[in-house]
ROTIBA-631551 format. One record per residue (C-alpha): x, z, y; residue in one letter; residue number from 1. Coordinates in steps of 0.001 Angstrom, whole numbers, plus 500000, padded with zeros to 6 digits. Example, Ala and Ser with C-alpha at 12.3 -4.5 7.8 and 13.67 -1.06 7.14 Angstrom:
# residues 2
       c1       c3       c2   rest    nr
   512300   507800   495500      A     1
   513670   507140   498940      S     2
This chain:
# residues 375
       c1       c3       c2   rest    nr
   101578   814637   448021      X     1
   101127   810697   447003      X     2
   103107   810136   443745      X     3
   105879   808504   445087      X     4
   106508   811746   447735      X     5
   106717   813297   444111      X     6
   109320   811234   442963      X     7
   111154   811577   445941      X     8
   111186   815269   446067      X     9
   112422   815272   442264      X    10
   114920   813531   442952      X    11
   116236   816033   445917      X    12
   115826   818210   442913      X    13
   118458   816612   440627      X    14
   120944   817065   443580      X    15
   119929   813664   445864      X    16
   122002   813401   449040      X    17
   120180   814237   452217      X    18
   118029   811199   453597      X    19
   117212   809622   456800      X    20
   113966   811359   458498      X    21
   112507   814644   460081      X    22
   111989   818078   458879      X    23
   109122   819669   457576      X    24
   106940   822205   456347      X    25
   105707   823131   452796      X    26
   104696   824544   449619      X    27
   103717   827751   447490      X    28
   104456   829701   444414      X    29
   106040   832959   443513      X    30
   109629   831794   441790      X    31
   112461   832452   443051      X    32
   114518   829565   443359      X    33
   118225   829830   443566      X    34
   120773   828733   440646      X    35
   124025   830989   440094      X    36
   126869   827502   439616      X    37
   129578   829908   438898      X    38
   133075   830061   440423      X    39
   133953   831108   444105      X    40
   132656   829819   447339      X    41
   134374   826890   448945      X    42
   135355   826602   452406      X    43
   133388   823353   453295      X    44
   130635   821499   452131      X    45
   130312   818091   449820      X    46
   131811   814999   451315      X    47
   128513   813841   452267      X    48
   127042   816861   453740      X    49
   127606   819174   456980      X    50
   127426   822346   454685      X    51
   130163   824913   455474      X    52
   130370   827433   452825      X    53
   133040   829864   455019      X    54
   132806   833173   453471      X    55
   129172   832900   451705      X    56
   129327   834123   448508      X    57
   126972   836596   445946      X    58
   123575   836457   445824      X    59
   120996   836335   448931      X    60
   117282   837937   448427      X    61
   114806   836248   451021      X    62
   111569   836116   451208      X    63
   108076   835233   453070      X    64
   105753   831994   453882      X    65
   104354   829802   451213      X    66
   104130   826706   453380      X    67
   108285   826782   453446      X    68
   108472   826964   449396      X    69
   109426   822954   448788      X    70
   111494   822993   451917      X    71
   113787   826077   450713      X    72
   114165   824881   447359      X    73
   115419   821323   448348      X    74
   117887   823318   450664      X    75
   119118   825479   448048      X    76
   119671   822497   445466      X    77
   122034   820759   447971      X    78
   123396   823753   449183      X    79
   124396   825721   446150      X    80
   126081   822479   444833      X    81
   128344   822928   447430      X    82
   128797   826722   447759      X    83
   129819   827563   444284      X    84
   129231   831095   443020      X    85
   126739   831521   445659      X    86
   122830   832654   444717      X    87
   119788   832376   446635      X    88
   116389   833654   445987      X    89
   113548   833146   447648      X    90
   110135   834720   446630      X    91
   107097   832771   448196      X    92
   105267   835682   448420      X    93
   103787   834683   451682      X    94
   104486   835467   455119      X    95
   103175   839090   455339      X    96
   104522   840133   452203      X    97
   108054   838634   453306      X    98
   107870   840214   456282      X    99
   106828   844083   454714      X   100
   110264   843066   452686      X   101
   112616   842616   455071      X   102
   110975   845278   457296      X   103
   112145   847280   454101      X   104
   115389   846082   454263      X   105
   114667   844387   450577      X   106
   115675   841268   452225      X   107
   118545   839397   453864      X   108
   115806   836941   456140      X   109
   112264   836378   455653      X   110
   110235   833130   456531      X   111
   106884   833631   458143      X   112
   104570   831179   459723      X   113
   103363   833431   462543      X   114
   106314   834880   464975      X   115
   106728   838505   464648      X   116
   104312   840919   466626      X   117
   105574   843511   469272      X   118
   105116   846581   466702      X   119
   106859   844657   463882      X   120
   109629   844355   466257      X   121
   109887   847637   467223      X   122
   109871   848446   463792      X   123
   112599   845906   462788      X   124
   115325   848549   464422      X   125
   115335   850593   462041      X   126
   117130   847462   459993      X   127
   118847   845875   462516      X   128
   121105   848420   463690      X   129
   121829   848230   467286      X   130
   119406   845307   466995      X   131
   116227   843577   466422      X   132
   114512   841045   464326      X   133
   114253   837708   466134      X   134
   112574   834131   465092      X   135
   113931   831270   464564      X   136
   111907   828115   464047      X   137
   112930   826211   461321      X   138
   110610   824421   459147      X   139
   107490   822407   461157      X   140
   104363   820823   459818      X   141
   100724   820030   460081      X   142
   097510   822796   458087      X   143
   095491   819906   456582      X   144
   092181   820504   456091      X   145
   091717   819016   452259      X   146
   087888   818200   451230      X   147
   086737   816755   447694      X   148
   083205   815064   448314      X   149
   082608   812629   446378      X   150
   081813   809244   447906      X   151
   083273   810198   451432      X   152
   086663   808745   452009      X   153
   086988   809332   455912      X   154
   085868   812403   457907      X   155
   085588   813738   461393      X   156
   085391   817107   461863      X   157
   085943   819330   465070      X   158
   086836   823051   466049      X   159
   083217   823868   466807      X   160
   082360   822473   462799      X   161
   084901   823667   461306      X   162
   084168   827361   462407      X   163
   080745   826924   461239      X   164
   081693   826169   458008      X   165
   084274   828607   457236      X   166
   081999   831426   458617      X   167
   079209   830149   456163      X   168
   076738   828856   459070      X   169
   076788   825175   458083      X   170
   076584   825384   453943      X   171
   075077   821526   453358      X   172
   078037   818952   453927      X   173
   074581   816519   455529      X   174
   074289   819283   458304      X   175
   073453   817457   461243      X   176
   076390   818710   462873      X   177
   078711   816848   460663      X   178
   076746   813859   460679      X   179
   076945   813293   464338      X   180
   080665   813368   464181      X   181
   080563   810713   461459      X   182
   077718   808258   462649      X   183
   077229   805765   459383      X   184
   078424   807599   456861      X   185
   076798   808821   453507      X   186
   077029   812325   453706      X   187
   075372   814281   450374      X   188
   072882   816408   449887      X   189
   076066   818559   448283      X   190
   076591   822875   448958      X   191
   079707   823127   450878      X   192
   082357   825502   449000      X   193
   084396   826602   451743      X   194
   087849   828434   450139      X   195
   090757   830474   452284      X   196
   093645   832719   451200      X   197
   093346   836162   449746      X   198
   096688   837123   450345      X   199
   098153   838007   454370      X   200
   099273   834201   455234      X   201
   100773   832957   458293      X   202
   098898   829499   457277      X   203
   095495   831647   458013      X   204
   097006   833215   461046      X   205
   098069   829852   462651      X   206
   094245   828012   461317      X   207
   092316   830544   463082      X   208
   094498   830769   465791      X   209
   093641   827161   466331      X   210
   089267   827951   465545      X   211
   089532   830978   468000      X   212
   091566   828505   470770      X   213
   089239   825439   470070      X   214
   086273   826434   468804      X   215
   083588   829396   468343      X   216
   085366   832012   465984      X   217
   084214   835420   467001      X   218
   086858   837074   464454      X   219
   089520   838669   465704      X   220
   092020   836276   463590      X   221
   095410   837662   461849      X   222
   097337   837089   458822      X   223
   094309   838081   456896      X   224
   091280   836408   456221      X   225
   088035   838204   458143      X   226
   084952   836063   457853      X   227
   082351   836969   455331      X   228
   081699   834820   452477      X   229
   083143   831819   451053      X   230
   085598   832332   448390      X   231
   089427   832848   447906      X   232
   092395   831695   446128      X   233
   096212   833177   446077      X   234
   098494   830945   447961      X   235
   098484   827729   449262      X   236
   098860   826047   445983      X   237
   095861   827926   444972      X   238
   093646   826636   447604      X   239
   094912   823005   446962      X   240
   094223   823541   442816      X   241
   090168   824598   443890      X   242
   089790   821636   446049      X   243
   090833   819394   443581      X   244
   088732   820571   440833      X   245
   085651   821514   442585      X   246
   082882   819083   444115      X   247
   081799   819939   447401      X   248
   084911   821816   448373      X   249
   086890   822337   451305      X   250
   090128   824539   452232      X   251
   093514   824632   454506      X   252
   096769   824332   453671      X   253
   100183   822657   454596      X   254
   100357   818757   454482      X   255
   102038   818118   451215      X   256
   099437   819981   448459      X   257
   097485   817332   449940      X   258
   098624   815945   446649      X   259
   097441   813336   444208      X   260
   095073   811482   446542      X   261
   093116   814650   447959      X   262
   091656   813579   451150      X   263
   092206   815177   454401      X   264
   089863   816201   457623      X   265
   090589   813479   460961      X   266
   090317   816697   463214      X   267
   088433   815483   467267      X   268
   090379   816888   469853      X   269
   090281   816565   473657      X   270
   091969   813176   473118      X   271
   089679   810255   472593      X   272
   090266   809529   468896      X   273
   090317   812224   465919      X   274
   093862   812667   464542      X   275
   095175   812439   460912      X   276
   097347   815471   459487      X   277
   100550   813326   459742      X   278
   104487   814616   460094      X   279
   104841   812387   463125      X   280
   101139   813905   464892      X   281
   102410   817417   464178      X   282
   105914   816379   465766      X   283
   103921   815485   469253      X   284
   102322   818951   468798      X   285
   105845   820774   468430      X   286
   107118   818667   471163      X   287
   104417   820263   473460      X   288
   104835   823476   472263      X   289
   106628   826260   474584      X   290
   109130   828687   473865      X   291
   107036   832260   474648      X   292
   110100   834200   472733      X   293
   112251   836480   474885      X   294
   116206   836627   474686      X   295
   117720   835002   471420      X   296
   113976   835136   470227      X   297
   112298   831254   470321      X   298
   108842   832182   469071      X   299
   106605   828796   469900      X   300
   103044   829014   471498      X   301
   100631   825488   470791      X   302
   098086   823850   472982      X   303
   095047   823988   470214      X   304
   093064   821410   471989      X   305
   095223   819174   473183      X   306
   094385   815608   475696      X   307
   097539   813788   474085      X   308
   096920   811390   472213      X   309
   097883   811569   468807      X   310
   099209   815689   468743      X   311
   097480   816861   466080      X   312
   096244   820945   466451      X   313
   096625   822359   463341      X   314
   100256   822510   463097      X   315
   102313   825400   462419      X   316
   105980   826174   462721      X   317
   107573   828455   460044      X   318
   109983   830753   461351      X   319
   113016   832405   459623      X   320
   113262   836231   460777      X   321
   116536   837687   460782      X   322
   118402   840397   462705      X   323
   120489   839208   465713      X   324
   122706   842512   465375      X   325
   123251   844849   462512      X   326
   122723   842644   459872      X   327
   124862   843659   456789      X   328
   128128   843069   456225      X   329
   128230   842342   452710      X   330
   125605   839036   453186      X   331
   126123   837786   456436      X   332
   128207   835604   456050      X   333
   125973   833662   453555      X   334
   122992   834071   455814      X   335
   124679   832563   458554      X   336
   125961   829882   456577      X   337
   122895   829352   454951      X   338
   120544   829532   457691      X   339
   123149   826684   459867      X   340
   123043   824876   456882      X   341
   119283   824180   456954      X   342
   118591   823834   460790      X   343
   121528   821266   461036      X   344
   120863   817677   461211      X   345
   121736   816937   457334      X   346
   119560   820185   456437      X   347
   116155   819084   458557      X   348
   116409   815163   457424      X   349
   117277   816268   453386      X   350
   113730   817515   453877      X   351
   111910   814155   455592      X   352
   110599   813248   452460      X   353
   108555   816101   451374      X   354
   106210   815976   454506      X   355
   107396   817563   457516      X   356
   107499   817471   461165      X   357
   110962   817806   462636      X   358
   111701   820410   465123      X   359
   112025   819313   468415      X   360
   116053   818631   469416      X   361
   116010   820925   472502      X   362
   114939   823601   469920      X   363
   116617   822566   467028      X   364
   120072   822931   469260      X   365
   119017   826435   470756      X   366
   117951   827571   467057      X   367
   121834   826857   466097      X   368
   123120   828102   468464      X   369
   121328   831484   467688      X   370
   122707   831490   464192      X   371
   126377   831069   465297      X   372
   125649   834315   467122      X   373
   124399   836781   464506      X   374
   126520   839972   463936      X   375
């Protein structure tokens, strides 16, 4: 993130109103991140917010995605302002982890940047009494593809490439493959040091989602990482803090620990002209996305190689799991609160400035109306 993103997001942090803009996706880290501000919930929000604190009160336990991290804590700065007495912690623990939580009943919701799978479903029952755990889309972004080689300021890179070098069959960032995808520029004689997570990560699920679509990944894919070699790093902000120190490197992660000038991959699609990781690319690719989710569940499926112009592929969608019956008494209230709170309009544009994609309107409308529901 540039250093003026950073002074944005600080200032969200010191209790900034909501801006104009889009939502997004972000960030990393282990904290948990709500503030107890005393007193007893109130029954609507600041002047200058939509936040309706209804009967929200005690303290919320969540947990889940990485990439979200930034995004929830901006949320829960505005929001516990204006729902006094009211605690939320979230625990980036990453998307797997968040979901083995909730599937534990541990947590109220959990944020994961894969939709559930049919057995975790299933499983979900055993929480949601008389119901199951759905996803709701909430928090959208593009997986840039940071690089540190020195002397290379702009660079092309495909599906086909990409796989190569994250399953350790194109180690030399002069390959030949890489060269013809950037015609006139001075590649080095320089080892490539190719990083991914070593914890279960929806970010890993949704990049090799996109190699396996696009490109020639013969691993089966998942929330863990399966190729041989390389090396690893815990969370997203781990990945990002290798890249930056290390010559020769390359990694993925979400959009905004592109930070302090790291540069980022142009990815070649079908389209005639490589796309930058922007917000307003990944938008077009959530825009295209469809709704595969059954009932109240909106679970999103991407085109990976797409011919519009300007949709870039690796984007991901982080989605906040929750039980559309049986959820408990004692804390739903303050999940539904909560959760309408941050897929309203004030709740996606607080977050425009730390790097996200909005949500699509025909979504964003169906993913409130799916919170009003919960029981």
């Amino acid at each position: 993130m540039k250093l003026q993103r950073k002074n944005r997001l600080r200032a969200l942090s010191l209790g900034a109103v909501a801006v104009s803009g889009a939502l997004a996706l972000t960030a990393c880290g282990s904290d948990d991140t709500g503030k107890d501000n005393g007193s007893s919930g109130s029954a609507t929000a600041s002047s200058n917010s939509s936040i309706k604190c209804d009967d929200a009160k005690g303290q919320l336990q969540a947990a889940g995605s990485t990439a979200q991290k930034n995004a929830i804590d901006a949320w829960v700065k505005q929001y516990t302002q204006a729902c006094k007495g009211v605690q939320i912690n979230y625990n980036a623990n990453g998307s797997g982890a968040g979901i083995t939580n909730f599937l534990q009943g541990q947590t109220a919701f959990a944020g994961s940047d894969s939709p559930l799978k049919p057995e975790e479903i299933t499983e979900s029952k055993k929480v949601c009494t008389g119901g199951q755990a759905i996803d709701l889309p909430m928090v959208g972004g593009p997986i840039a593809v940071g690089y540190n080689v020195p002397g290379v300021d702009t660079l092309v890179l495909d599906a086909k490439t990409l796989s190569g070098i994250f399953d350790g069959k194109i180690t030399k960032w002069n390959d030949k493959a890489i060269a013809a995808l950037n015609p006139g520029a001075k590649l080095p004689d320089l080892k490539i040091q190719a990083f991914h997570r070593s914890d279960e990560s929806g970010t890993t699920d949704n990049f090799t989602k996109y190699l396996k679509a696009a490109g020639e990944w013969s691993y089966e894919g998942g929330k863990s990482w399966q190729a041989k070699g390389g090396q690893s790093a815990q969370g997203s902000s781990g990945l990002a803090a290798q890249v930056k120190q290390t010559a020769g490197a390359i990694s993925y992660f979400e959009l905004s620990y592109a930070a302090d000038g790291m540069k980022t991959v142009d990815i070649k699609t079908a389209a005639a002209q490589p796309v930058k990781a922007t917000t307003d690319n990944a938008s077009k690719a959530i825009g295209a996305a469809k709704v595969v989710g059954t009932g109240k569940d909106l679970a999103l499926k991407f085109d990976y190689n797409p011919t519009t112009e300007g949709a870039y592929p690796i984007t991901l969608v982080t989605y906040e799991i929750a039980c559309d019956k049986g959820n408990k008494a004692d804390t739903l209230p303050t999940v539904k609160s909560f959760l309408g709170y941050i897929a309203s309009e004030d709740g996606q544009k607080l977050l425009s400035e730390a790097g996200y994609a909005p949500l699509p309107t025909e979504v964003a409308t169906k993913v409130r109306e799916t919170i009003a529901s919960l029981s």
